[in-house]
C-alpha positions in Angstrom: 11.5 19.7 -17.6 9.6 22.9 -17.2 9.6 23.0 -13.7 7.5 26.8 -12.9 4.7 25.1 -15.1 4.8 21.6 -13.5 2.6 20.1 -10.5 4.7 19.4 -7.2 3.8 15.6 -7.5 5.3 15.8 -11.1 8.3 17.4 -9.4 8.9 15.3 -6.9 8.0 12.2 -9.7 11.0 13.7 -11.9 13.3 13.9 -8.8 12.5 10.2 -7.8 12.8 8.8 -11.1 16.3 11.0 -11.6 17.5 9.6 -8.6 16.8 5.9 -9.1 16.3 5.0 -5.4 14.4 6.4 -2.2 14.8 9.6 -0.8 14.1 11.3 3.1 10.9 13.3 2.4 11.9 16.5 3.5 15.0 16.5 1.1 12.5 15.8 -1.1 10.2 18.2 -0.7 13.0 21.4 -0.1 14.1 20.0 -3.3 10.7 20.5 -4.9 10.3 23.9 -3.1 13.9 25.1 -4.7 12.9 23.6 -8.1 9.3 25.1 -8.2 10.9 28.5 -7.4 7.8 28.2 -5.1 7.7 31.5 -2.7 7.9 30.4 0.4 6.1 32.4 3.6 6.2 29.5 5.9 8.3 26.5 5.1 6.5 24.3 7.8 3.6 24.9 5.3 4.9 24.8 2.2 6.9 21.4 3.5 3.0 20.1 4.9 1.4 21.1 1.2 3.9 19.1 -0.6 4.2 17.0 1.6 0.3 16.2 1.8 0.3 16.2 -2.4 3.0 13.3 -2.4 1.2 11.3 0.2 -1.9 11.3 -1.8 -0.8 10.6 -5.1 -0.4 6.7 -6.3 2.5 7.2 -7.8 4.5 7.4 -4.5 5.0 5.2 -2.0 6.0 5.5 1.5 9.2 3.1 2.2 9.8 3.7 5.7 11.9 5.8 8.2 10.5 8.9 6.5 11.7 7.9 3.1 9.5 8.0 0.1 10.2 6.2 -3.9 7.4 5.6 -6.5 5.4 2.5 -6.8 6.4 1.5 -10.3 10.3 0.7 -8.6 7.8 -2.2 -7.0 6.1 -4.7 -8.5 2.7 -5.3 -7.7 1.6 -8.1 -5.1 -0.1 -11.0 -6.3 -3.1 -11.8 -4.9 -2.9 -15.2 -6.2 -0.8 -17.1 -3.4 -2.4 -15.5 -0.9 -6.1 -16.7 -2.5 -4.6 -20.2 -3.3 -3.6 -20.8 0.1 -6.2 -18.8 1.7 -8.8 -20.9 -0.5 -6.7 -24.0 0.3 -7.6 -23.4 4.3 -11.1 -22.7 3.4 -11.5 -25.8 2.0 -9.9 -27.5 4.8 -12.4 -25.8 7.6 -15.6 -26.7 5.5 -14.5 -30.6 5.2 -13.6 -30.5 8.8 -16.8 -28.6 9.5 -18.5 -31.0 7.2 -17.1 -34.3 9.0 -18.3 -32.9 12.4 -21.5 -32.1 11.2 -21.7 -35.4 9.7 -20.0 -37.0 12.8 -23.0 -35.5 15.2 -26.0 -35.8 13.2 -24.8 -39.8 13.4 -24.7 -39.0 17.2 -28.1 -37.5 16.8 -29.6 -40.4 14.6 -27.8 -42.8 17.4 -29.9 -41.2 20.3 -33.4 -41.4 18.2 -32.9 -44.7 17.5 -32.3 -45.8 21.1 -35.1 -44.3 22.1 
């Protein structure tokens, strides 16, 4: 990989992948710095600007404790369980919104007739 010509994010992408597993971000990002031969003035800024690229590219994800790995190691969630049962409840609420209803307009009709 050319590394003088690549982005930071492809980089840090190349490193991740290599490495098969999470690493701490600011290994990470040195690691970037070294490989990008990047001059550095200030490495508290030079750590923020990488660090600010990774954090807003997709392809990263942030898995705690200051580690970072790339999305594709995860698979997506499915929304599907979470609609099913989430639909499931729903449907539950409006038939017990729908008995009560239907419970006091009976209440309601009960009244009028009685008076």
């Amino acid at each position: 990989m050319d590394f003088l010509h690549s982005s930071e994010t492809d980089v840090a992408y190349y490193i991740l992948n290599l490495a098969n597993k999470p690493i701490f971000f600011k290994d990470l990002i040195l690691e970037v710095i070294e490989k990008k031969c990047k001059p550095v003035q200030s490495l508290s800024a030079s750590i923020s600007e990488v660090y600010t690229l990774i954090n807003m590219d997709a392809r990263f994800q942030h898995t705690g404790n200051g580690m970072w790995g790339l999305v594709e190691w995860n698979p997506p969630e499915t929304k599907r369980s979470s609609v099913s049962s989430s639909s499931s409840s729903t449907s539950k609420m409006k038939a017990m919104s729908n008995r009560r209803r239907t419970s006091l307009l009976e209440g309601i009709q009960d009244d009028t007739d009685k008076a």
